[in-house]
N, CA, C and O of each residue as an XYZ file, in Angstrom:
396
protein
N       3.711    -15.919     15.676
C       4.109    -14.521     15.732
C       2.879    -13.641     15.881
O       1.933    -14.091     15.235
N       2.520    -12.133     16.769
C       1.822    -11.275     17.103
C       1.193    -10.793     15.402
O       0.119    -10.246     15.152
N       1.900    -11.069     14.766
C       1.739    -10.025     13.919
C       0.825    -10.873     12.710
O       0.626    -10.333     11.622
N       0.341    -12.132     12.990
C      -0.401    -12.937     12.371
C      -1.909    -13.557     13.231
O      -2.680    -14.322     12.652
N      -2.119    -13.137     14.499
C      -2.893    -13.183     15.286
C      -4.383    -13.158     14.940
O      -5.397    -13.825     15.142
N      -3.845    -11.632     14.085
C      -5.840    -11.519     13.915
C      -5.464    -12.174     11.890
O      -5.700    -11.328     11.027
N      -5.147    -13.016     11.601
C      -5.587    -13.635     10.387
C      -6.462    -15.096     10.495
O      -5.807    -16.070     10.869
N      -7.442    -15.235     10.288
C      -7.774    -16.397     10.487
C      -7.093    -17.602     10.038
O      -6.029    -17.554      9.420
N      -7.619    -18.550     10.304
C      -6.940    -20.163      9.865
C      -8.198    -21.189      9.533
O      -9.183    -21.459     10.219
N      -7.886    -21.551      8.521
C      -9.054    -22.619      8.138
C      -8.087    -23.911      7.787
O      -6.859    -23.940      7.872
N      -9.074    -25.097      7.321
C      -8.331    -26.572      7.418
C      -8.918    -26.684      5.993
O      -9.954    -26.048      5.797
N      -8.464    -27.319      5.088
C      -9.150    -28.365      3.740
C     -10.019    -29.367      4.258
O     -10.286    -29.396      5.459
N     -10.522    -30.262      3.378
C     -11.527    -31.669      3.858
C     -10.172    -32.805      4.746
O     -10.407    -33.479      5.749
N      -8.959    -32.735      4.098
C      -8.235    -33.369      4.543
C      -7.642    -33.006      5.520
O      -6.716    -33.686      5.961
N      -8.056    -31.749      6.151
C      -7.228    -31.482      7.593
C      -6.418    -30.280      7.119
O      -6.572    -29.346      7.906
N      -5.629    -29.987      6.130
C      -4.521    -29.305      5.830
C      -5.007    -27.476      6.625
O      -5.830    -26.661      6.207
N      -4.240    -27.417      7.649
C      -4.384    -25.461      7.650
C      -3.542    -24.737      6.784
O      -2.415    -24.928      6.327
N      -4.607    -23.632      6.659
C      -4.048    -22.367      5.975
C      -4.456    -21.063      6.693
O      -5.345    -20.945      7.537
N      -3.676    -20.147      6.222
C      -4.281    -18.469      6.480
C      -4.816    -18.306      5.524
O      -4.463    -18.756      4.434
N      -6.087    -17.407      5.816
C      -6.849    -16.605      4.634
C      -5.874    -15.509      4.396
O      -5.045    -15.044      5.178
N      -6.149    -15.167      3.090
C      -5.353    -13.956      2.315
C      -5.931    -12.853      2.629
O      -7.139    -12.787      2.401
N      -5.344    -11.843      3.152
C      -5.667    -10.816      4.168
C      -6.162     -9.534      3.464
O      -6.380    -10.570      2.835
N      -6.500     -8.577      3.001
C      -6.951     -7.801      2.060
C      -6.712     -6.195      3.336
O      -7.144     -5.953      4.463
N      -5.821     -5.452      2.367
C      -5.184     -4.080      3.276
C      -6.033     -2.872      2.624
O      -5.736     -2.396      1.529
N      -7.238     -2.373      3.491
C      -7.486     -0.959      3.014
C      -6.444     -0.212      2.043
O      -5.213     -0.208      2.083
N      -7.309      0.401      1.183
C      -6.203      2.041      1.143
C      -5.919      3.021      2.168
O      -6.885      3.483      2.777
N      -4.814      3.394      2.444
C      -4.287      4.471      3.537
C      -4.901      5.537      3.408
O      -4.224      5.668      2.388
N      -5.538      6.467      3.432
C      -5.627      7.855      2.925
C      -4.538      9.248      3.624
O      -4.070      9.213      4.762
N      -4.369     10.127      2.856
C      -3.659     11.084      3.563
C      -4.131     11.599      4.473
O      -5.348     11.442      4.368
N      -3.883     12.184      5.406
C      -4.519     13.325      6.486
C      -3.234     14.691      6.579
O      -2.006     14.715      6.501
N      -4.027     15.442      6.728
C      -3.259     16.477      7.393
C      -1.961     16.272      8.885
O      -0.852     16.757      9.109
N      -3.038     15.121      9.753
C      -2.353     15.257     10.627
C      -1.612     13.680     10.566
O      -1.811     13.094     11.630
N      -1.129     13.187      9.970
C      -0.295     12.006      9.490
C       1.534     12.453      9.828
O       2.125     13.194      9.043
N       2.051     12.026     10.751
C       3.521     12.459     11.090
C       4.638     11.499     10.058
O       4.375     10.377      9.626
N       5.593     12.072      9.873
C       6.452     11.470      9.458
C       7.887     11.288     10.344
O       8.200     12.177     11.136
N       8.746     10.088     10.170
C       9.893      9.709     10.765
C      10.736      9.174      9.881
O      10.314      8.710      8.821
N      12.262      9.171     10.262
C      13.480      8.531      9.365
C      13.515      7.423      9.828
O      13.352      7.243     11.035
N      13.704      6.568      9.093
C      13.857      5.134      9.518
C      15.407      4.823      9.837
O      16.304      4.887      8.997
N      15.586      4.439     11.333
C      16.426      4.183     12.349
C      16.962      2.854     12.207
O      16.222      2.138     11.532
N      18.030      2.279     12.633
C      19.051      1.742     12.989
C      17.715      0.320     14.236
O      17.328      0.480     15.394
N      17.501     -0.601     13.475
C      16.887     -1.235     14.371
C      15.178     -1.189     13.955
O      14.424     -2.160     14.008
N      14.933     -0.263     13.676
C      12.945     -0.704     13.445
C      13.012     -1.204     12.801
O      13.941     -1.421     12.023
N      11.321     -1.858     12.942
C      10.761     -2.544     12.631
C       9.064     -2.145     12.134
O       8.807     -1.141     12.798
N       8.135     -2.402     11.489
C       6.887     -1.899     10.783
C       6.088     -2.803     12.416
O       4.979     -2.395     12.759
N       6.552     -3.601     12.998
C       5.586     -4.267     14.193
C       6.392     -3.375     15.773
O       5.524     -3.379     16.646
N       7.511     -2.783     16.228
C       8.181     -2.133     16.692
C       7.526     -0.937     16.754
O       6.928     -0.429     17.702
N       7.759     -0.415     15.290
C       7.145      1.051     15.419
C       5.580      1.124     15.347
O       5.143      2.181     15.803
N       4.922      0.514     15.022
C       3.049      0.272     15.706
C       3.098      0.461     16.812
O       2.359      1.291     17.342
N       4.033     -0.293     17.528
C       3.922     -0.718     19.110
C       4.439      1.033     19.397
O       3.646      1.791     19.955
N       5.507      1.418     19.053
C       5.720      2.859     19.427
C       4.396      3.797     19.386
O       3.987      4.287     20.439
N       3.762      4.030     18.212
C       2.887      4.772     18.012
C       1.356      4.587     18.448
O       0.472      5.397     18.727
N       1.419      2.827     18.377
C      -0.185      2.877     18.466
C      -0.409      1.987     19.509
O      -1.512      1.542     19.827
N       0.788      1.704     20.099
C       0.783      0.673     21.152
C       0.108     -0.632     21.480
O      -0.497     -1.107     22.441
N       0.569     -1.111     19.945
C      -0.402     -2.372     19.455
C       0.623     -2.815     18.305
O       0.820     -2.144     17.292
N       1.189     -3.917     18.566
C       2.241     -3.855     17.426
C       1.710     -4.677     16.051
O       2.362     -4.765     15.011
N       0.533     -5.189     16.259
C      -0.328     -6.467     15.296
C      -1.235     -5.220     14.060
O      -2.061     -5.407     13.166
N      -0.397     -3.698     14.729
C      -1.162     -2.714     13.545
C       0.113     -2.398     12.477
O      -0.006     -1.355     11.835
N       1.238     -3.157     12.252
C       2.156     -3.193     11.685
C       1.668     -2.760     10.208
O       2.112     -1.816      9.555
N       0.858     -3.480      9.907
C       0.164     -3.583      8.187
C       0.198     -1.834      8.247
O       1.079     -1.278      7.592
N      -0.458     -1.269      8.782
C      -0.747      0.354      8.538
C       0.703      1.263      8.314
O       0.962      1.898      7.292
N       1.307      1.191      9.157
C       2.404      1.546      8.545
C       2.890      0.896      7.421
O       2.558      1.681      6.533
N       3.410      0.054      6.929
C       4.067     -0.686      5.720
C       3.137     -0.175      4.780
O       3.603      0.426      3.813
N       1.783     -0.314      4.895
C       0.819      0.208      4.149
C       0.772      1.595      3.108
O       0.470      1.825      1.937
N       1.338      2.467      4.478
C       1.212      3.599      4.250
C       2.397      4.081      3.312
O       2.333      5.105      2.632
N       3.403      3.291      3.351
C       4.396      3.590      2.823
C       5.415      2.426      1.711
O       6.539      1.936      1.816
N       4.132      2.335      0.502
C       4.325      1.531     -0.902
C       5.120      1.677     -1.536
O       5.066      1.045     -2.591
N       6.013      2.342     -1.364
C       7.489      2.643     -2.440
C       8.457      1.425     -1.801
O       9.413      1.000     -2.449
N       8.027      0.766     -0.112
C       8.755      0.252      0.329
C       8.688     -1.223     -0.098
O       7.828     -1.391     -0.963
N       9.446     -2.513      0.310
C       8.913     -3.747     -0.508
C       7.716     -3.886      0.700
O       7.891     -3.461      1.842
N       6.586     -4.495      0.282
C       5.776     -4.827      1.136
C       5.437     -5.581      1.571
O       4.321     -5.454      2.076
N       6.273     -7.161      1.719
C       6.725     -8.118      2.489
C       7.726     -8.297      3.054
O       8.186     -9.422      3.247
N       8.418     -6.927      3.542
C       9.747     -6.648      4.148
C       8.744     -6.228      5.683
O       7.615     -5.741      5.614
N       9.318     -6.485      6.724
C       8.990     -6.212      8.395
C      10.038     -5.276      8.675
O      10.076     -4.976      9.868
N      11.128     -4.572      7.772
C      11.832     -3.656      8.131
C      12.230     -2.528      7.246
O      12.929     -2.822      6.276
N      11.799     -0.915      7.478
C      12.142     -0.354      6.426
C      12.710     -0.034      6.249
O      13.692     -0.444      6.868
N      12.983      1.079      5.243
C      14.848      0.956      4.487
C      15.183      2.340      5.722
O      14.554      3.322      6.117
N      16.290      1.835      5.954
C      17.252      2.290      6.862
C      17.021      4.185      6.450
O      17.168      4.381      5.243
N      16.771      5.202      7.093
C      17.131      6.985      6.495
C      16.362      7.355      5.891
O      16.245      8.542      5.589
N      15.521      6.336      5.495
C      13.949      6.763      4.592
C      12.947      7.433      5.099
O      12.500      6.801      6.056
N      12.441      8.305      4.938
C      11.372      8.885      5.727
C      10.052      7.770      5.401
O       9.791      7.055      4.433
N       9.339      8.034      6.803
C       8.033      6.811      6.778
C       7.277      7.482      7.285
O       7.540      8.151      8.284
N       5.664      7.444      6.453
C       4.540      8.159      7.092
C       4.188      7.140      7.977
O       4.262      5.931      7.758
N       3.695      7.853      9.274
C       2.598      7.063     10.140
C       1.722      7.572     10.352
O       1.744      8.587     11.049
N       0.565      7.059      9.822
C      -1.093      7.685      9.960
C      -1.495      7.441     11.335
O      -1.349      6.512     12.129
N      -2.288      9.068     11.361
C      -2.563      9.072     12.751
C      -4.307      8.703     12.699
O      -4.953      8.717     13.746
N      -4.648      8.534     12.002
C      -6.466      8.222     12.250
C      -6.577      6.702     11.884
O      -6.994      6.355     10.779
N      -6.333      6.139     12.489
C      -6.113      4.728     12.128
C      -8.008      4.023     13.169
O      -8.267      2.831     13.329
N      -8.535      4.704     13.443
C      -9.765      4.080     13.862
C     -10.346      4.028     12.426
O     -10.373      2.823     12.175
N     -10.847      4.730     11.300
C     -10.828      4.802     10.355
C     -10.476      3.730      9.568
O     -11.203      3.108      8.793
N      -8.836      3.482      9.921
C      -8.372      2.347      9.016
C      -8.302      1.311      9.269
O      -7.628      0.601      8.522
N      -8.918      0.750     10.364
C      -8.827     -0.286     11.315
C     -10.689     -0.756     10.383
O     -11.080     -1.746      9.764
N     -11.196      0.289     10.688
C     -12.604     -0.065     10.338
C     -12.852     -0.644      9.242
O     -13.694     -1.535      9.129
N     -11.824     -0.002      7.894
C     -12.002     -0.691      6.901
C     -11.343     -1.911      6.318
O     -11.582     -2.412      5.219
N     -10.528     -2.287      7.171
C      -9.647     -3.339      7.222
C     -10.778     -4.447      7.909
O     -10.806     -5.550      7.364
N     -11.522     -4.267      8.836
C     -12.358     -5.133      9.177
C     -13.282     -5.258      8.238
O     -13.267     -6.459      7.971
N     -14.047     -4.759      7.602
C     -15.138     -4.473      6.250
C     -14.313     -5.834      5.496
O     -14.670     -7.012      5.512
N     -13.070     -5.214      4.830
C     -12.595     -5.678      3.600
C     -12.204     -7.303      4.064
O     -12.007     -8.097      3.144
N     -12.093     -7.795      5.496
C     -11.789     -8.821      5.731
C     -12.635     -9.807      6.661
O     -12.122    -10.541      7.505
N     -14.193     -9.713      6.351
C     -14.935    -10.234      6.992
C     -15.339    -11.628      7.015
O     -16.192    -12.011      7.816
């Protein structure tokens, strides 16, 4: 799946793969951060792809919006959802925290 792409994969001595455990910046607020109701059909990898036209930036949204469960790929149906708009920012520290 797209949305596991950039996690690395390592092996044990015996061969076994795994993913490394991925570590998610804090979001910060902005002024210019939009909000939307959550629709009939999205998705946290859907709506990346809407906004940032990259759907593997899924984490930032879900991120942004912690009241939600945060191993759910879909949010609650009528809920309003922030989507941060300075995500070069949050991209940057997501690379830092996962080097």
């Amino acid at each position: 799946m797209d949305r596991y792409n950039n996690i690395p994969i390592f092996r044990t001595p015996v061969g076994k793969r795994y993913r490394a455990n991925v570590k998610y910046p804090q979001i910060p607020f902005s002024d210019n951060d939009f909000y939307v109701a959550a629709e009939e059909g999205d998705r946290y990898d859907l709506l990346a792809f809407k906004y940032y036209g990259d759907s593997t930036l899924w984490w930032i949204i879900s991120s942004a919006n912690p009241r939600f469960k945060p191993n759910s790929l879909y949010p609650v149906l009528g809920h309003q959802l922030r989507i941060p708009s300075n995500i070069s920012d949050i991209i940057e520290a997501y690379k830092i925290l996962n080097k």
